[in-house]
MITORKOL-141069 format. One record per residue (C-alpha): residue number from 1; residue in three letters; z, x, y. Coordinates in steps of 0.25 Angstrom, whole numbers, plus 5000, padded with zeros to 4 digits. Each point is the difference from the previous one (the first is absolute). Layout:
<recs>
    nr   rest      z      x      y
   NUM    ALA      Z      X      Y
...
</recs>
This chain:
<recs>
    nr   rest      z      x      y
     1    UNK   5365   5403   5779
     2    UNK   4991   5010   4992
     3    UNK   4987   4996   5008
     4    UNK   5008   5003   5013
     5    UNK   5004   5013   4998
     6    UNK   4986   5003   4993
     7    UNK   5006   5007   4987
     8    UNK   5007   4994   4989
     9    UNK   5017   5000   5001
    10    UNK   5005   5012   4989
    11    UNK   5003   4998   4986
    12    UNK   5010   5011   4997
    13    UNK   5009   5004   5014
    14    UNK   5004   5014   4990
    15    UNK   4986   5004   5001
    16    UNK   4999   5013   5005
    17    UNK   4984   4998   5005
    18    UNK   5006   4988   5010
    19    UNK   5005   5003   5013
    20    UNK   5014   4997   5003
    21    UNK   4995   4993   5014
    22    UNK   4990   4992   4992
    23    UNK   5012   4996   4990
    24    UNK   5012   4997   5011
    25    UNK   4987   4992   5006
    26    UNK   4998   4992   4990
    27    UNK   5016   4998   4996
    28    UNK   5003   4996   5016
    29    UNK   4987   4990   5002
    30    UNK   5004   4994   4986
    31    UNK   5015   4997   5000
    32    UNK   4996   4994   5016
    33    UNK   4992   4990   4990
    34    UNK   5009   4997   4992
    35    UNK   5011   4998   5009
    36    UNK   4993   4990   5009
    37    UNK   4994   4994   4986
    38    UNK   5015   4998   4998
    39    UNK   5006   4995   5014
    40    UNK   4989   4990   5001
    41    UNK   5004   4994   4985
    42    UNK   5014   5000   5004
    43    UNK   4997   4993   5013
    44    UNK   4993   4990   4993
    45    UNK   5010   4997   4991
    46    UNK   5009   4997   5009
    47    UNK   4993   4991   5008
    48    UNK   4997   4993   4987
    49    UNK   5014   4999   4997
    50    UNK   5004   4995   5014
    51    UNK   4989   4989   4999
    52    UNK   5007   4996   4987
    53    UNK   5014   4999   5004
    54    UNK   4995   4994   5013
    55    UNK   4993   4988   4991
    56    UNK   5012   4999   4990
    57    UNK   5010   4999   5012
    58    UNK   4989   4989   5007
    59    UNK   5000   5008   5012
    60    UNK   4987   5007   5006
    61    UNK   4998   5015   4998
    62    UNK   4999   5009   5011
</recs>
């Protein structure tokens, strides 16, 4: 994400030297990533866990 945006995420969001902007950016753009990073681990869980009970019930999943 760092090459991106051309400068590098920052270390310490209490700096004084670090624009508020640049921090909220930087908050907003990673917690997206995250978030997605998380929904599509969950979705595939589940899909996982629907094949499984599909093959233990000898049925086919959906």
């Amino acid at each position: 994400m760092e090459a991106r945006l051309g400068q590098a995420a920052p270390t310490d969001p209490t700096d004084p030297n670090i624009a508020i902007r640049e921090v909220i950016l930087w908050s907003v753009i990673s917690g997206a990533v995250m978030g997605l990073a998380r929904t599509l681990v969950y979705r595939r869980l589940a899909l996982n866990a629907r094949k499984q009970r599909s093959l233990a019930q000898g049925t086919r999943p959906k």
